[in-house]
N, C-alpha and C positions, 0 to 999 in steps of 0.2 A: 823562800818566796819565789813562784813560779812567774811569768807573762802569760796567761792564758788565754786561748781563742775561744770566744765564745761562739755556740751555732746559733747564730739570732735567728728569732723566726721571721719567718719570710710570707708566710702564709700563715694567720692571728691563730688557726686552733692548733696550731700544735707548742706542745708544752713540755717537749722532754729537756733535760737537763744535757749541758754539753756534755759533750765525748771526743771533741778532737784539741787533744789538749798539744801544741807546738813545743818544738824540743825549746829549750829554756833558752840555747845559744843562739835559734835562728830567729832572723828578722822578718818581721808580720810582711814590710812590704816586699818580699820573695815569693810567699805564698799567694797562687793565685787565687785559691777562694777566698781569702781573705780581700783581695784587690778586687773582686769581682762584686762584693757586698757595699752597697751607698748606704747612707746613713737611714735613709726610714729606713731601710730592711733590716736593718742592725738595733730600730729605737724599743720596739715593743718586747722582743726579748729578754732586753735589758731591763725595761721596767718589769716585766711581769716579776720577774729573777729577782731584782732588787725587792722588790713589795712581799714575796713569801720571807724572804731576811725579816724582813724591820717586824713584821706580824709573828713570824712564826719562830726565828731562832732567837730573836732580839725579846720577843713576848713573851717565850717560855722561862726565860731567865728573869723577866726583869718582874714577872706576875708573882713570880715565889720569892724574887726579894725583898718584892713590894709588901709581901702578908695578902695577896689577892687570893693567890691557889694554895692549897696544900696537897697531902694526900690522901686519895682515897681509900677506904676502910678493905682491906685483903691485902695490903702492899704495904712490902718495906722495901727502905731503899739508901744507899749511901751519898745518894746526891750531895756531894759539895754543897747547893745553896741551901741543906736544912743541916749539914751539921758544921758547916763553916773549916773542910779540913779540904783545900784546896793544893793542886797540882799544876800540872803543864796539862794533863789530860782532862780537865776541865772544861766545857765548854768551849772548845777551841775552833768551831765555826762561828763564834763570834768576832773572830780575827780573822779566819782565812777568808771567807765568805764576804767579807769586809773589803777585801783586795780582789778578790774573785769578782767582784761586781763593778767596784771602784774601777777595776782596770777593763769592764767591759765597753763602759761609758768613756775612759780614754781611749777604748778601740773606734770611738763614733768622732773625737776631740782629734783625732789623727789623720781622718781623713779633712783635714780643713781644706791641707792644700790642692788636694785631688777634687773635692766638692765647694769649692766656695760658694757656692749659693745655700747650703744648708745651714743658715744662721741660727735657725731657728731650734734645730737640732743641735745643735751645737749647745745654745742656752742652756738646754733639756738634758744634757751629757754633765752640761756643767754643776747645775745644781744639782744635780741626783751624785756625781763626783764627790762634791765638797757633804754629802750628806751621810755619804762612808765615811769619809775620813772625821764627821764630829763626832759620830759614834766609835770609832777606834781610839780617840784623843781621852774618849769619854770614861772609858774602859780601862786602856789601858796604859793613858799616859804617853811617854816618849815612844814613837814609831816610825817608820819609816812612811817617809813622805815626798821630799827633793827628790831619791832615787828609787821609788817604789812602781813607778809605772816603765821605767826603759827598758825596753825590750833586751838590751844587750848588757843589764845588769843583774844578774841572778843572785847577787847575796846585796839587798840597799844598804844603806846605813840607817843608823836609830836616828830621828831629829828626835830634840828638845819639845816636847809639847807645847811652851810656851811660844815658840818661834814658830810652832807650824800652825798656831788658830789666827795671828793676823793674815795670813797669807790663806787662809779659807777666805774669808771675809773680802780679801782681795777678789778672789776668784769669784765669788758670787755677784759682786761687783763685775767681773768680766761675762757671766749668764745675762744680769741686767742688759747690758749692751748691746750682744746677738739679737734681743729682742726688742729695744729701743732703735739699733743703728744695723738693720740688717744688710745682706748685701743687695745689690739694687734689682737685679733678677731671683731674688727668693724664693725658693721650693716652699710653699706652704708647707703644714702642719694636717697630715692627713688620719685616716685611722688606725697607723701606728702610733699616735698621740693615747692610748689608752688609760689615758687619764682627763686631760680637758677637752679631746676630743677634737683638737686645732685652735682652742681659744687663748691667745697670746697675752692678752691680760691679765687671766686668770693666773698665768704660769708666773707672770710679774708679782703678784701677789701671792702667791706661794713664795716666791723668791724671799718677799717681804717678810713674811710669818716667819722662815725657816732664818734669816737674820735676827728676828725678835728672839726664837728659842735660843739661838746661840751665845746673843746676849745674854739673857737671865740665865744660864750657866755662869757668867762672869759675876751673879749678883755677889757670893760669896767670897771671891778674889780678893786677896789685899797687894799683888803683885802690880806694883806701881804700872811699870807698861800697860801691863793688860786692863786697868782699874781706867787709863786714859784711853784705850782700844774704845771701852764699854762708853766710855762718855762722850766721845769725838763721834762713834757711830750711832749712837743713839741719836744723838743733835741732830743729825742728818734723816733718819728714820721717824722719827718728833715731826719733822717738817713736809711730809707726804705718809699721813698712815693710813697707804691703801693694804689692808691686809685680808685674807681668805674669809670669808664668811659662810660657806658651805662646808660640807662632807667632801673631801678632799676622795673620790674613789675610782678605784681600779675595776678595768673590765676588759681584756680581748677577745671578753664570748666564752666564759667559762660558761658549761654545762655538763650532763653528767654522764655522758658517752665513756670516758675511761678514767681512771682516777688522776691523771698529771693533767686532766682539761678540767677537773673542779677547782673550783674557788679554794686558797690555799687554809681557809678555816674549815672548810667543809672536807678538804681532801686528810687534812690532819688530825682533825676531831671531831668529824661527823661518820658514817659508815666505812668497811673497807670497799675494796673495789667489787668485790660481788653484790656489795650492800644487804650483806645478812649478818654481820655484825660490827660493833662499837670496834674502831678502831685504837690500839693500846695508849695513844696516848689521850684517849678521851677517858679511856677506862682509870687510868693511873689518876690523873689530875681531876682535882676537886678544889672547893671551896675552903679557903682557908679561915681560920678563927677569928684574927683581927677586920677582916672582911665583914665575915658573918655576924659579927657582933654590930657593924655598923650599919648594914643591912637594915638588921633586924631592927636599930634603934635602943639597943641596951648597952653600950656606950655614955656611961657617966662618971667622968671625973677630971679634976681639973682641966683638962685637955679640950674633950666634947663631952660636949650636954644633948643627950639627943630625947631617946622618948616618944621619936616618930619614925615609924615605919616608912622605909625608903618607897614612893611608890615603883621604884624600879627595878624593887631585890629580884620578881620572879622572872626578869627579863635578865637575869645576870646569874641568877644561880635556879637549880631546882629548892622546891622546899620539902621537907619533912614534916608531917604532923603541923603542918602551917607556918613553919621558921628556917631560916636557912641554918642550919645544921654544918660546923666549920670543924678543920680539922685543926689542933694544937700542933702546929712546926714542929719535928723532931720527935711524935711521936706516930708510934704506928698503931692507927687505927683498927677495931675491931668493931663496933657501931658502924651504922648505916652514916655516909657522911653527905652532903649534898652537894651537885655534880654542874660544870658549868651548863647555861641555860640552852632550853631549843633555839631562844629567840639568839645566842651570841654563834650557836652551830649552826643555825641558819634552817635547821631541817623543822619545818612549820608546814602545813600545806601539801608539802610532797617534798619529795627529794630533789627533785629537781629544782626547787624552790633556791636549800641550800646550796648546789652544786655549782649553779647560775649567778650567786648573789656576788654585789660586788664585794669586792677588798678595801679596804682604806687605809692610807698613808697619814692620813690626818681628819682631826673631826673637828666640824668648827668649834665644837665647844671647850678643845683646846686652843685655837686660837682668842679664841675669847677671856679666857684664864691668862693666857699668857698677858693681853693686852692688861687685864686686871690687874696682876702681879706690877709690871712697868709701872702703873700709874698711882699704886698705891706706893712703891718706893721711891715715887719722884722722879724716874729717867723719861717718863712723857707725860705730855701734857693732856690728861683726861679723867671721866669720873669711873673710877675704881669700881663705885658701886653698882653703877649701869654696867659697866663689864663682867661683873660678877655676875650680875643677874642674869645678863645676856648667856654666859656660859650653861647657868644651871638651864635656862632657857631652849638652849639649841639641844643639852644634851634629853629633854624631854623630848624634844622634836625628834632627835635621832630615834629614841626609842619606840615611836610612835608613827613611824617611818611604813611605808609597804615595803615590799620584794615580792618578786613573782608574782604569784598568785594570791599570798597572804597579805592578808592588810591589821594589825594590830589594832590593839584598844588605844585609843587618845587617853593621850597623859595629861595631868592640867598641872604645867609649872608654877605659874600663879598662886594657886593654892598650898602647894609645897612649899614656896618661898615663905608665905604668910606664916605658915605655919613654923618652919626653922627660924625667923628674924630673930628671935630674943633669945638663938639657942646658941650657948659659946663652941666655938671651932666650929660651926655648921650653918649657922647666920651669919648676914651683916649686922646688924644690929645691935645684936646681945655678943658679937665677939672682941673680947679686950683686943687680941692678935688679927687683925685682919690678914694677914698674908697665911694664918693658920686656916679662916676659915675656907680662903681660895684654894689653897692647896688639898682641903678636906673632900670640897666639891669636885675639884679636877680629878682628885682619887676615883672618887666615884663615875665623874664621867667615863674615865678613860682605862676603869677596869676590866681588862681583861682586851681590852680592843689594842690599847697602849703601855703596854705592863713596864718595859724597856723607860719608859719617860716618870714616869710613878718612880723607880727605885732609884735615876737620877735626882729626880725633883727632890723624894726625901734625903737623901745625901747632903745634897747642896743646902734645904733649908731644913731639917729637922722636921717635918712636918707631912702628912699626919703621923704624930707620935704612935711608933711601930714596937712591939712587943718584939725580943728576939727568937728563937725558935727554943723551945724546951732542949736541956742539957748540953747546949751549944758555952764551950769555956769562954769564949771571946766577949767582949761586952759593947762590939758597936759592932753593924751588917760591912761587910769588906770595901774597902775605897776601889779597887779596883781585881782586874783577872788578871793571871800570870799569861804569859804568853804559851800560846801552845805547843806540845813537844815536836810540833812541823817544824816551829823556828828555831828551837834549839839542836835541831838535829840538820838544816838544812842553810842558817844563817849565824850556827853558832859562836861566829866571829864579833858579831855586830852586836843580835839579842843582849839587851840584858839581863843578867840574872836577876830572878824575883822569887823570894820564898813566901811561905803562906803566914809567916811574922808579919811581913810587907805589908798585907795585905791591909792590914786593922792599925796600921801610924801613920804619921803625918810626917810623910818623907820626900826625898827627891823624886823619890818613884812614884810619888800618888800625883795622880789627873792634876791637869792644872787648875782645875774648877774648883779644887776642894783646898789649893793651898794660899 
């Protein structure tokens, strides 16, 4: 594990990835660009950096664990997550990238004592901080954390997962602060804010959501400490739920001048940079079967009872001959398969449409789900079923949403709801399992936007009950990813070793969510 310098932008269009990476032994405050940089010039950077992660490297993985994508018809492929035969060489920007960002935002967290008027910023460093480190906890269980940001320690050590998610939680609690108790001369929140745009309320209430999600990771827990973490911080989260009620999204003015200044869905799955052809991994990745079946509404047995066509399916996948057309995990297509939608590539209208559009960190209608989930298992006090509806609610709104120049068809939630109430795993009404039908819905909301949160969520609750991928030997999706072969060749002291046995028991080594 390296300390890396980020080149924060300083001026919102430029979008290149760092390149001036500091030797591991020396110290940040020696170097004078790095002393020369205040925190806005360092915040949008960071965010834009962070937001291609959680969309793009965290999405691809977590879309085909979830059963959202598969493959498309002309391609074969050995990917780990369709035949479950896992390495060190795995996905292992789901770890670096994790720390590569985390330690961007302690490069903002550093300058306190040089800036003390950037409280605000600080808040902003903090939770995006603590939002690396839930997804690395999440993945891969014990990591380093106490010694992972110092500059003058190039091999950290491993902490205990268990010991390092009360101390997230703390830290989020220190975000709160910067923005409740700032310093008395305050730099505002300008348009390196590329997300609320300066509004400090808002950030509070993200603060809020991204404590709910971390909570309902603990729903599964039986590890006494952590079981009192979840109920001591709930009490307190019960008693002010002010939480995000919008589209959580990102914007420093992506548009379609070169390809690192588009929008990270449009730069990855929409054209390449000449924009005369599909970029590969829009060509590879398609509609997976478990998806499409539910899409489409042919989805019946004891699990969901469906029989209604999603009004949403053409807004998330293309269709064939009128049906979204899925691909069976683990097998390699030769049929035409159906391909993720215009409306999730963004390219509607013109290009510029998708190039421009925003990114998002979060959609309300996962905050809504989430609130669902809490109040149907009792950690707060509210009605489960107005939550619920509220989610499928916003996620019609999303869909119904303009950009650019395109303005879509109105969706009528209403009518959907009516129509699912008496269907099991897909209503409230007709469902035995209510935490099944939320989680049925949130799938839906949040396919393809939130793939990464879909293949936690079913983890932790079972739900929606996921098919494995054809001729895959293993008989449950993996608890977590081995570390990658950076750390075991650069921190070989510390890493622990994880075989791909590991991966599918219930061990020391699996996340703490799941033990």
């Amino acid at each position: 594990m390296k300390k890396i310098f980020y080149c924060s932008i300083i001026m919102l269009l430029v979008f290149t990835s760092c390149e001036n990476y500091l030797d591991v032994n020396s110290k940040q405050t020696n170097k004078a660009e790095f002393n020369a940089l205040s925190p806005n010039q360092m915040l949008a950077g960071a965010l834009n950096n962070y937001t291609t992660y959680q969309i793009i490297t965290l999405g691809n993985y977590g879309n085909k664990l979830a059963y959202v994508w598969g493959l498309n018809s002309g391609y074969t492929t050995t990917d780990a997550a369709y035949n479950y035969k896992y390495s060190s060489a795995n996905y292992g920007t789901c770890f670096e990238n994790a720390y590569l960002y985390g330690d961007n935002f302690q490069d903002i967290l550093d300058k306190k004592d040089t800036y003390s008027d950037y409280s605000y910023h600080f808040g902003v460093a903090k939770v995006m901080k603590v939002m690396c480190m839930d997804y690395i906890t999440a993945l891969y269980g014990d990591a380093p954390y106490s010694e992972a940001f110092d500059s003058k320690i190039s091999a950290p050590k491993y902490d205990d997962d268990k010991t390092i998610i009360p101390k997230l939680f703390a830290e989020l609690d220190e975000a709160r602060d910067f923005f409740n108790n700032p310093s008395t001369n305050v730099v505002d929140l300008g348009s390196e804010d590329i997300v609320f745009g300066g509004d400090t309320n808002k950030w509070i209430q993200f603060i809020n959501t991204i404590e709910l999600k971390m909570l309902m990771r603990l729903s599964k827990t039986t590890d006494a400490a952590l079981v009192t973490l979840r109920t001591t911080r709930f009490a307190a989260l019960n008693a002010n739920q002010d939480f995000i009620s919008e589209d959580v999204a990102v914007n420093p003015g992506y548009d379609l001048s070169t390809l690192q200044s588009r929008s990270p869905v449009y730069r990855t799955y929409g054209l390449n940079e000449a924009l005369n052809a599909w970029t590969s991994s829009n060509r590879a990745n398609a509609a997976g079967d478990f998806a499409a079946k539910l899409v489409n509404g042919t989805i019946n047995d004891a699990n969901i009872t469906t029989g209604i066509v999603d009004p949403r399916r053409a807004n998330i996948f293309t269709t064939i001959g009128g049906v979204v057309v899925g691909n069976v995990q683990g097998i390699f297509p030769a049929a035409a398969i159906s391909r993720m939608s215009s409306f999730f590539i963004g390219r509607l209208g013109s290009d510029a449409n998708g190039a421009g559009r925003d990114a998002y960190l979060m959609l309300a209608a996962e905050s809504k789900f989430l609130q669902a989930e809490a109040f149907q298992r009792g950690y707060m006090t509210g009605s489960a079923q107005q939550a619920f509806e509220d989610g499928v609610t916003a996620s019609f709104d999303f869909y119904s949403k303009p950009f650019g120049t395109y303005t879509p068809a109105t969706l009528n939630a209403a009518t959907y709801l009516t129509a699912i109430d008496g269907k099991n795993g897909l209503g409230w009404t007709g469902s035995t399992d209510k935490i099944s039908a939320i989680m049925t819905q949130k799938y839906l909301a949040l396919a393809e936007w939130q793939g990464i949160e879909l293949y936690i969520d079913n983890m932790r609750t079972g739900y929606p009950v996921l098919p494995l991928p054809f001729g895959v030997t293993e008989t449950k999706r993996p608890n977590r990813l081995i570390y990658p072969t950076s750390e075991y060749s650069s921190n070989s002291a510390n890493v622990p070793d994880v075989s791909n046995a590991d991966l599918f028991t219930v061990n020391t080594k699996t996340p703490y969510y799941l033990q």
